[in-house]
SEMIDO-61850 format. One record per atom (N, C-alpha, C): residue in three letters; atom name; x, y, z. Coordinates in Angstrom, 3 decimals. Example, Ala and Ser with C-alpha at 12.3 -4.5 7.8 and 13.67 -1.06 7.14 Angstrom:
REM residues 2
<'ALA','N',<13.190,-5.690,7.800>>
<'ALA','CA',<12.300,-4.500,7.800>>
<'ALA','C',<13.200,-3.300,7.800>>
<'SER','N',<12.850,-2.250,7.080>>
<'SER','CA',<13.670,-1.060,7.140>>
<'SER','C',<12.900,0.030,7.870>>
END
This chain:
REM residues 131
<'UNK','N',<182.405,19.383,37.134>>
<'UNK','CA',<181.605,18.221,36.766>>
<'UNK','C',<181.514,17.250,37.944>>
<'UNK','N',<180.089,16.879,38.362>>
<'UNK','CA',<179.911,15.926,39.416>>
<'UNK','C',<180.010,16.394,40.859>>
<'UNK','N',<179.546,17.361,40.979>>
<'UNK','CA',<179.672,18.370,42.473>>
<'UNK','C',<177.642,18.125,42.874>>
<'UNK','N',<176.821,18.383,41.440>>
<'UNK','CA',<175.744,18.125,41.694>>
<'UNK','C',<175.527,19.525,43.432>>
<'UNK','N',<175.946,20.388,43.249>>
<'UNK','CA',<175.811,21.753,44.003>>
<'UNK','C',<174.438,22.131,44.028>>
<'UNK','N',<173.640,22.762,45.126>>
<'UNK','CA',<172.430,23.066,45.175>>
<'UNK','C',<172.614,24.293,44.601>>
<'UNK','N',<171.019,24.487,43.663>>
<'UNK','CA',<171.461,25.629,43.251>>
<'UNK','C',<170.964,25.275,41.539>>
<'UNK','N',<171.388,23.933,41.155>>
<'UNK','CA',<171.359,23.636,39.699>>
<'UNK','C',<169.745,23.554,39.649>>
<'UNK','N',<168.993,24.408,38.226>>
<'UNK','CA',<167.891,24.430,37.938>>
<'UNK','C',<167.354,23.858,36.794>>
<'UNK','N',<166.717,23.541,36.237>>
<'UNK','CA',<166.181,23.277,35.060>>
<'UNK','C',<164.220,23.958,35.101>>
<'UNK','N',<163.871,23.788,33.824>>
<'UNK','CA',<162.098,24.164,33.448>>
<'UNK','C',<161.908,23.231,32.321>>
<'UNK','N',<161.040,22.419,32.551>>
<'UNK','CA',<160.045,21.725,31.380>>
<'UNK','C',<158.786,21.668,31.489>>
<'UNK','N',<158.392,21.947,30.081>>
<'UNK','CA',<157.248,22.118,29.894>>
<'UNK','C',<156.230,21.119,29.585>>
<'UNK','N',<155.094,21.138,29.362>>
<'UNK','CA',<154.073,20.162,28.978>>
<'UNK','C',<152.755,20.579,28.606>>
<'UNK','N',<152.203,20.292,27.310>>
<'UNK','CA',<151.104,20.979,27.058>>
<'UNK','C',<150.425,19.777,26.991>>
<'UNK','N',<149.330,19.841,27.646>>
<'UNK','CA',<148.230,18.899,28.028>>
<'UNK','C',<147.332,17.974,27.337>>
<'UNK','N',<147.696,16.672,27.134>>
<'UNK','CA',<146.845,15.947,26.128>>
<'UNK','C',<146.112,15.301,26.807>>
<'UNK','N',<144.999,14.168,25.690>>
<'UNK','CA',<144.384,13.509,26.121>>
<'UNK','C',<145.431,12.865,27.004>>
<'UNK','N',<146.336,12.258,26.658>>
<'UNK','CA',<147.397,11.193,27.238>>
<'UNK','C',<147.621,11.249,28.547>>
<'UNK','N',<147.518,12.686,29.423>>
<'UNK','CA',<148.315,12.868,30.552>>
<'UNK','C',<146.976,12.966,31.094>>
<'UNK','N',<145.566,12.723,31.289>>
<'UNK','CA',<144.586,12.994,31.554>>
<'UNK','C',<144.320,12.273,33.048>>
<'UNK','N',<143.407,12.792,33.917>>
<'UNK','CA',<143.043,11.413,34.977>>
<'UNK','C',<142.538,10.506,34.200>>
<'UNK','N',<141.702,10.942,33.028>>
<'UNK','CA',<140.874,10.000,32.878>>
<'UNK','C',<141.149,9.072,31.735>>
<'UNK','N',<142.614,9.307,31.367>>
<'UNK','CA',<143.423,8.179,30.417>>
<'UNK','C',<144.319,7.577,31.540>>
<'UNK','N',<144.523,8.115,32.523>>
<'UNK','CA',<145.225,7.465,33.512>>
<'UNK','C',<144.809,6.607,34.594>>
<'UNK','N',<143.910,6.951,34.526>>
<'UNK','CA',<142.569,5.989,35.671>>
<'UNK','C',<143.332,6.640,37.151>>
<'UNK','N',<143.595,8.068,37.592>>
<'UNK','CA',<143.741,8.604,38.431>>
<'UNK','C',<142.503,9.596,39.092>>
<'UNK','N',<141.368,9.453,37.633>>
<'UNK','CA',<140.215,10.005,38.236>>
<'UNK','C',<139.383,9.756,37.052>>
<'UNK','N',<138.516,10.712,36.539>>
<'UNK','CA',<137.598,10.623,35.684>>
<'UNK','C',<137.496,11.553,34.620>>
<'UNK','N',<138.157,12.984,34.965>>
<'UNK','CA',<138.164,13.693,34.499>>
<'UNK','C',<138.949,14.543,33.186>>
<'UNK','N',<138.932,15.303,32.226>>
<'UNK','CA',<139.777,15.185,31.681>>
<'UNK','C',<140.589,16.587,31.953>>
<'UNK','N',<141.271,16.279,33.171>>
<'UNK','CA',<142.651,17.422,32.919>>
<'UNK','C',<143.541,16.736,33.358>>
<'UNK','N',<144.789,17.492,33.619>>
<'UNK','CA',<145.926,16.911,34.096>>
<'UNK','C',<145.771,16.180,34.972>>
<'UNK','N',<146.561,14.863,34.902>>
<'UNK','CA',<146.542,13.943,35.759>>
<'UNK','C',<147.446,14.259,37.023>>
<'UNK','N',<147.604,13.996,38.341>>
<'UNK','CA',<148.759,14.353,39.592>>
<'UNK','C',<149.880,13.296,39.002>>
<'UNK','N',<149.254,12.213,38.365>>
<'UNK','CA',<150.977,11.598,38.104>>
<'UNK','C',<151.638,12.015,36.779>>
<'UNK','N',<151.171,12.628,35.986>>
<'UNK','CA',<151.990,13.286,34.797>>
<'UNK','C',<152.144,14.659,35.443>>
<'UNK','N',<151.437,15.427,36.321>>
<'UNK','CA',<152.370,16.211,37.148>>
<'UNK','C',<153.381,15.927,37.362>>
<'UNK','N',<153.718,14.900,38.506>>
<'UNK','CA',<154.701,14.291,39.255>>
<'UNK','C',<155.700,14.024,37.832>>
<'UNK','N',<155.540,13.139,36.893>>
<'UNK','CA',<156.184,12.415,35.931>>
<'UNK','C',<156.969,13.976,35.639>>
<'UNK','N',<156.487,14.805,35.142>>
<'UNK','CA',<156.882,16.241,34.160>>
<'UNK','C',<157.955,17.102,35.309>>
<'UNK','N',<157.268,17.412,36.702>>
<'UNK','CA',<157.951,17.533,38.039>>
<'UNK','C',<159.734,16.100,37.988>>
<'UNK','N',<159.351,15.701,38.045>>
<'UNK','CA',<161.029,14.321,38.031>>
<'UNK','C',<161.648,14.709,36.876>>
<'UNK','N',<161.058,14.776,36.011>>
<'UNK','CA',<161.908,15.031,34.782>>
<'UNK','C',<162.492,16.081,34.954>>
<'UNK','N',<162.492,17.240,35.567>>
<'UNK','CA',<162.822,18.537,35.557>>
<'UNK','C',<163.854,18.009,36.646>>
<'UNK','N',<163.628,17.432,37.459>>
<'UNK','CA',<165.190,17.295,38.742>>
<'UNK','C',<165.485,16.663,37.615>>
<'UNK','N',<165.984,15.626,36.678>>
<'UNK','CA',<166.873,14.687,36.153>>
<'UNK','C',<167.232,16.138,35.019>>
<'UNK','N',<166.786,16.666,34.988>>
<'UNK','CA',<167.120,17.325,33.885>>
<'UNK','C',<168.120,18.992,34.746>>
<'UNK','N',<168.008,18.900,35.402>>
<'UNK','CA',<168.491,19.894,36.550>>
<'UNK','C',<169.777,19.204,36.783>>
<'UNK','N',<169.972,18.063,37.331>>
<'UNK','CA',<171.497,17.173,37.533>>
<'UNK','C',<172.648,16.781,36.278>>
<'UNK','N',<171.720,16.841,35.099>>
<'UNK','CA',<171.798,15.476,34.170>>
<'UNK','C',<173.332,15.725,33.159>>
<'UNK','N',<173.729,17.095,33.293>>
<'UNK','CA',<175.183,17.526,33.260>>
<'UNK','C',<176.365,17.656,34.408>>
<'UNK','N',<176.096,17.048,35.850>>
<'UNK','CA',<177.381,17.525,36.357>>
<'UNK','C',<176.520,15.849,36.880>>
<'UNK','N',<176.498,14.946,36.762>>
<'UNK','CA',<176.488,13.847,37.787>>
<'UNK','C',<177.856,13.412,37.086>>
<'UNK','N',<178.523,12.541,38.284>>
<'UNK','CA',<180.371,11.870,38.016>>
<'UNK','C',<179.789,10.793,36.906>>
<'UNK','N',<180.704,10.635,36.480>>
<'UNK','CA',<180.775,9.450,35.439>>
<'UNK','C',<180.133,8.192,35.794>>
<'UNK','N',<179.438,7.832,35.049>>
<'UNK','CA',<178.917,6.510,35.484>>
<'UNK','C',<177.688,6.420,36.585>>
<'UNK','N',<177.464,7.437,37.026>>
<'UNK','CA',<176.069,7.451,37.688>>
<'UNK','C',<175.177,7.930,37.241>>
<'UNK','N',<174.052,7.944,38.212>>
<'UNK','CA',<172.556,8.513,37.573>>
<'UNK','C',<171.620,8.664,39.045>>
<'UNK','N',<170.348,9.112,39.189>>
<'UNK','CA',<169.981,9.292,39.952>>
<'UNK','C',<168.342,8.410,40.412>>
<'UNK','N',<168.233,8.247,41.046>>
<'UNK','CA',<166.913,7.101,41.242>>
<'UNK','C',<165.695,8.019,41.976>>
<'UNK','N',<164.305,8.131,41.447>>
<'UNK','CA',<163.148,8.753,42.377>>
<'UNK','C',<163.143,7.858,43.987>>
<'UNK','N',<163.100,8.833,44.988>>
<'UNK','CA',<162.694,7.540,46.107>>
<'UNK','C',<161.683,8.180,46.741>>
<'UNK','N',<161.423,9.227,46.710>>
<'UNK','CA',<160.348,10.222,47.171>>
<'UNK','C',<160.089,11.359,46.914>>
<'UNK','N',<158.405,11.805,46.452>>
<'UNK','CA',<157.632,12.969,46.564>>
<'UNK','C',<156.757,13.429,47.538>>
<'UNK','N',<156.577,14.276,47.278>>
<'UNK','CA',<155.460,15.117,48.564>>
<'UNK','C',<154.656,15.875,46.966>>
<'UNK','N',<153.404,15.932,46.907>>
<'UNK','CA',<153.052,16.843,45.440>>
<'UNK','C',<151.822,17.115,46.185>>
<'UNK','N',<151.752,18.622,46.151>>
<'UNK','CA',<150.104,19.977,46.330>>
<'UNK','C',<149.972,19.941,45.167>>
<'UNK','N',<148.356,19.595,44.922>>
<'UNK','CA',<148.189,19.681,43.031>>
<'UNK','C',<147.421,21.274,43.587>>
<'UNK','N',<147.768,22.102,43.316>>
<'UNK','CA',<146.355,23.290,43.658>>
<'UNK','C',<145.026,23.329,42.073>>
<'UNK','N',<145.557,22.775,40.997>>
<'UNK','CA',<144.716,24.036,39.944>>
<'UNK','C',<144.546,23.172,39.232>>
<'UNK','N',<142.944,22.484,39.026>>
<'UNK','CA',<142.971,21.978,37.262>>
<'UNK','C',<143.581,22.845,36.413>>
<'UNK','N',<144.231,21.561,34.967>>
<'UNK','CA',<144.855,22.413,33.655>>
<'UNK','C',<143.755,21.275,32.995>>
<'UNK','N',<143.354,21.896,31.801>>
<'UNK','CA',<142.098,21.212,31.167>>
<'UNK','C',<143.299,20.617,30.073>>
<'UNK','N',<142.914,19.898,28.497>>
<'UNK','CA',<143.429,19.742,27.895>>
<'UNK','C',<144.148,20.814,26.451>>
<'UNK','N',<144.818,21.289,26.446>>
<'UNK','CA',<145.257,22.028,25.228>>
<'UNK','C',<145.923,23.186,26.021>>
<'UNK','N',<146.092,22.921,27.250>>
<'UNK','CA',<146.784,23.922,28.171>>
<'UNK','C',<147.993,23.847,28.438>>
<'UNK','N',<149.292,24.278,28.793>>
<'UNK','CA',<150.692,24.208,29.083>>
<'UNK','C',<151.204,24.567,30.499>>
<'UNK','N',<151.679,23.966,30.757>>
<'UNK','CA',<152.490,23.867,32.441>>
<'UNK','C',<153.745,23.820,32.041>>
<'UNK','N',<154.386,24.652,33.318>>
<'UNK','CA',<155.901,24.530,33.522>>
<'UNK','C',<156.552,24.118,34.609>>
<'UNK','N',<157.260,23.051,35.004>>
<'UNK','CA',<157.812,22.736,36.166>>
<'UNK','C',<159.217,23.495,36.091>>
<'UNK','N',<159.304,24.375,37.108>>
<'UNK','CA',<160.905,25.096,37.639>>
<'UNK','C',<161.259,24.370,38.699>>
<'UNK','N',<162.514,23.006,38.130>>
<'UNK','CA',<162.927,22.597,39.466>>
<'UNK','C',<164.151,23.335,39.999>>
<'UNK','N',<164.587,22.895,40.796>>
<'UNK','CA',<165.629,23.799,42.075>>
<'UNK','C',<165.745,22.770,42.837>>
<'UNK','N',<167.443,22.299,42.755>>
<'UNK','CA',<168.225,21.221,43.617>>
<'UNK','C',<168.439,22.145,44.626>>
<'UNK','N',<167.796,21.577,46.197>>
<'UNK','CA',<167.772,22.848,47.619>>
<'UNK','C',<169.178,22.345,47.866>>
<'UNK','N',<169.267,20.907,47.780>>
<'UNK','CA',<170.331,19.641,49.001>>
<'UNK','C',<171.277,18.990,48.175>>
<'UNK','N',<172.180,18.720,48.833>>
<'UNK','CA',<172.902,17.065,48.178>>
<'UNK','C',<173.628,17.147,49.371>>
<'UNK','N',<173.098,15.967,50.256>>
<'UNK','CA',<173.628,15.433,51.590>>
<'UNK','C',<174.363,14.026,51.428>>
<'UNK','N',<175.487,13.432,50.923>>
<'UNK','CA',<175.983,12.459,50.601>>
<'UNK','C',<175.703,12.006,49.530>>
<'UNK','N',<174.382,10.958,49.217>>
<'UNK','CA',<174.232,10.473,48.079>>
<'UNK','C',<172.605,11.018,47.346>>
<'UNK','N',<171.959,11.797,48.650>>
<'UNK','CA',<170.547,12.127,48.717>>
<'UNK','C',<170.651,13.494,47.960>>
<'UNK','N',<169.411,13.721,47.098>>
<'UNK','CA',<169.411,15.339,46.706>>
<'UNK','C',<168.075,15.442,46.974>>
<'UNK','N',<168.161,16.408,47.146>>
<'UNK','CA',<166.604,17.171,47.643>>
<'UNK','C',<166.065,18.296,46.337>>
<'UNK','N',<165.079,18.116,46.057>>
<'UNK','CA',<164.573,19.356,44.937>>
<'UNK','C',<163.513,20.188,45.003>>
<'UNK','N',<163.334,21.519,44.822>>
<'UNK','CA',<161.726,21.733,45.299>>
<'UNK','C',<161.391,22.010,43.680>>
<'UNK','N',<159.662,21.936,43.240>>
<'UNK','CA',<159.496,21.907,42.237>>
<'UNK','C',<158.361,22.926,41.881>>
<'UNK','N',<158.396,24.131,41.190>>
<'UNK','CA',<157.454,25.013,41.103>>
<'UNK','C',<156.253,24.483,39.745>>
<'UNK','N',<154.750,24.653,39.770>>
<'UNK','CA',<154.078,23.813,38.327>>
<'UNK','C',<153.088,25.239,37.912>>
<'UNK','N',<153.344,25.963,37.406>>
<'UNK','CA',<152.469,27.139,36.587>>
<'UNK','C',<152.263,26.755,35.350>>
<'UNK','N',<150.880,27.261,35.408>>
<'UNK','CA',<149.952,27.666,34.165>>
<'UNK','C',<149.817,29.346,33.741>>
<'UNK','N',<150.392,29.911,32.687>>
<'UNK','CA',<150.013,31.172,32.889>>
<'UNK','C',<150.772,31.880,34.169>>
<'UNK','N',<151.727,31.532,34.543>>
<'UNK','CA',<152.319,32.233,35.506>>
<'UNK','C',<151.443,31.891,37.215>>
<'UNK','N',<150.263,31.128,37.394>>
<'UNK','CA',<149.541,30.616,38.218>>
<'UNK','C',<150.141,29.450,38.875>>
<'UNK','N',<149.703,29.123,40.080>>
<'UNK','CA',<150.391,28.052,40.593>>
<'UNK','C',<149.685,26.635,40.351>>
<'UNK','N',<150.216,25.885,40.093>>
<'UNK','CA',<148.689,24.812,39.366>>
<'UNK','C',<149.614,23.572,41.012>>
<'UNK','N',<150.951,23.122,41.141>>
<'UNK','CA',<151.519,22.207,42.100>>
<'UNK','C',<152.493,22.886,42.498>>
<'UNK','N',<153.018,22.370,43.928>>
<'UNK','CA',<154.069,22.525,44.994>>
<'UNK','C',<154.905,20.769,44.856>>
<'UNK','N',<155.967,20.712,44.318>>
<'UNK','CA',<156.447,19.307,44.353>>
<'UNK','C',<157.621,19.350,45.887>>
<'UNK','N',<157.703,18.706,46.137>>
<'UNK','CA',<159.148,18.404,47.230>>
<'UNK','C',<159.592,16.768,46.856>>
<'UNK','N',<161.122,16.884,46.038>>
<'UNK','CA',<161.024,15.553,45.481>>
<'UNK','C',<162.645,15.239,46.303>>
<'UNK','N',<162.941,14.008,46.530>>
<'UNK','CA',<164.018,13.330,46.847>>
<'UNK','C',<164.804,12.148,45.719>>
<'UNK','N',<165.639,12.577,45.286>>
<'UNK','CA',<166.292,11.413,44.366>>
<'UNK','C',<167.636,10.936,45.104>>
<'UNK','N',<168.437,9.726,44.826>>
<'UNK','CA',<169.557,8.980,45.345>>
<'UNK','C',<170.496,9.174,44.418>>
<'UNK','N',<171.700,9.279,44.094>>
<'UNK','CA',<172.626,9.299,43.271>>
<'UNK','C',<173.218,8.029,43.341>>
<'UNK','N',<173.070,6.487,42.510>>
<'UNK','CA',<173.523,5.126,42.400>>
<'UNK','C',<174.420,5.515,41.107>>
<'UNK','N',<175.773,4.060,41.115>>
<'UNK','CA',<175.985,3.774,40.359>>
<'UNK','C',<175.067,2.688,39.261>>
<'UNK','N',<175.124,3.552,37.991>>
<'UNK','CA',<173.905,2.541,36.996>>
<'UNK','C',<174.625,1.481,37.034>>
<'UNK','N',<175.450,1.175,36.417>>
<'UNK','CA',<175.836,-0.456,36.223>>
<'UNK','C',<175.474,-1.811,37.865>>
<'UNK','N',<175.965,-1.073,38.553>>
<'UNK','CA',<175.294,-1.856,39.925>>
<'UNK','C',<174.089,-1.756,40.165>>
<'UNK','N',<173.352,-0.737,40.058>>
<'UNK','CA',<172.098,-0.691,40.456>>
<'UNK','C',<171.432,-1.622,38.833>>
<'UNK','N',<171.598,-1.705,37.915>>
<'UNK','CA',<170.860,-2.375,37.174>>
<'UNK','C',<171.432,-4.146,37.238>>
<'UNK','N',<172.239,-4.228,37.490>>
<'UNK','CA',<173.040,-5.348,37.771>>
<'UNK','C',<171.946,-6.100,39.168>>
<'UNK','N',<171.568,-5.238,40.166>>
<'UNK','CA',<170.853,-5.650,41.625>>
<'UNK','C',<169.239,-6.022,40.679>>
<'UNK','N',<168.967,-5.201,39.602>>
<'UNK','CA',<167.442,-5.226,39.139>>
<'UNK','C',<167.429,-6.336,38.249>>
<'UNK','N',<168.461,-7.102,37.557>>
<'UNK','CA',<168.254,-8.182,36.537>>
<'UNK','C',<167.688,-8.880,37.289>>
<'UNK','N',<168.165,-9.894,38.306>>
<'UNK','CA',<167.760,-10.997,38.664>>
<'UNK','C',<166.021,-10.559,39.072>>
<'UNK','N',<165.685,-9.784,39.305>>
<'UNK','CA',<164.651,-9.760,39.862>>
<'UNK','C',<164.010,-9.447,38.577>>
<'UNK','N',<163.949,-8.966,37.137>>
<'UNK','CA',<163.611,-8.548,36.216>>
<'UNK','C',<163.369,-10.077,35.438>>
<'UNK','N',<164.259,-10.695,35.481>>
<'UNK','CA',<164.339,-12.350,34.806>>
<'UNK','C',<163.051,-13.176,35.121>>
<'UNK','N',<162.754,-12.641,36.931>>
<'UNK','CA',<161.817,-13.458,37.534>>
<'UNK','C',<161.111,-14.596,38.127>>
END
C-alpha cells in the first residue's frame, strides 16, 4: 500500500450523451464527444488506476495533459479509456491513456498528476476559495 508502482492500470468506460457533447460543452458545435469529457473520462481512469495504493492521507492533483483526439464517437456510442501509470518520479506520476470505440482508436492521452497531501493542499485552496 502506497508504493503507487508503474505498472498500476485501470479502464472506464463512457457511453456518449447529449451531456458530454461539443455542442453541450461549447467545445464545438457538434454533437459527438467532446475532447474535454475525453480528457475528464481519460483522468478518471489515472485516479482510478492509483486510488488503492496512494499512503494515507493523500490524493493526487491533474497538472498536465497532452490529448490526440483521432475519431468522432457520435451520441449513443461507448469509449474506453485503458490507463497505465508509465512513472512515479518522487511526487510526479506519469500515465499514458489508451480511448477505443469498438476496439478503434478514437484518443492518445499522456497525462501527469502530483501526489499532495489533501488536508494541506485544501487548507492552501480555502483562503483563496473564501475570496
Amino acid at each position: 500500500m502506497g508504493r503507487c508502482d508503474p505498472g498500476l492500470k485501470s479502464d472506464r468506460v463512457l457511453e456518449v450523451g447529449e451531456e458530454h457533447t461539443a455542442r453541450a460543452l461549447g467545445s464545438g458545435d457538434v454533437p459527438v464527444l467532446a475532447t474535454p469529457s475525453l480528457l475528464t473520462l481519460a483522468e478518471s481512469a489515472c485516479v482510478e488506476a492509483i486510488a488503492d495504493d496512494l499512503p494515507e492521507g493523500q490524493t493526487s492533483v491533474g497538472t498536465w495533459a497532452e490529448v490526440e483526439h483521432l475519431k468522432a464517437t457520435p451520441i449513443g456510442h461507448t469509449v474506453c479509456a485503458h490507463a497505465t501509470l508509465i512513472g512515479h518520479h518522487g511526487r510526479r506520476l506519469e500515465f499514458k491513456v489508451s480511448v477505443e470505440q469498438d476496439g478503434e482508436p478514437v484518443a492518445r492521452v499522456s497525462h501527469r498528476r502530483v501526489l499532495v497531501d489533501r488536508a494541506r493542499f485544501l487548507d492552501k485552496v480555502a483562503p483563496a476559495a473564501a475570496g
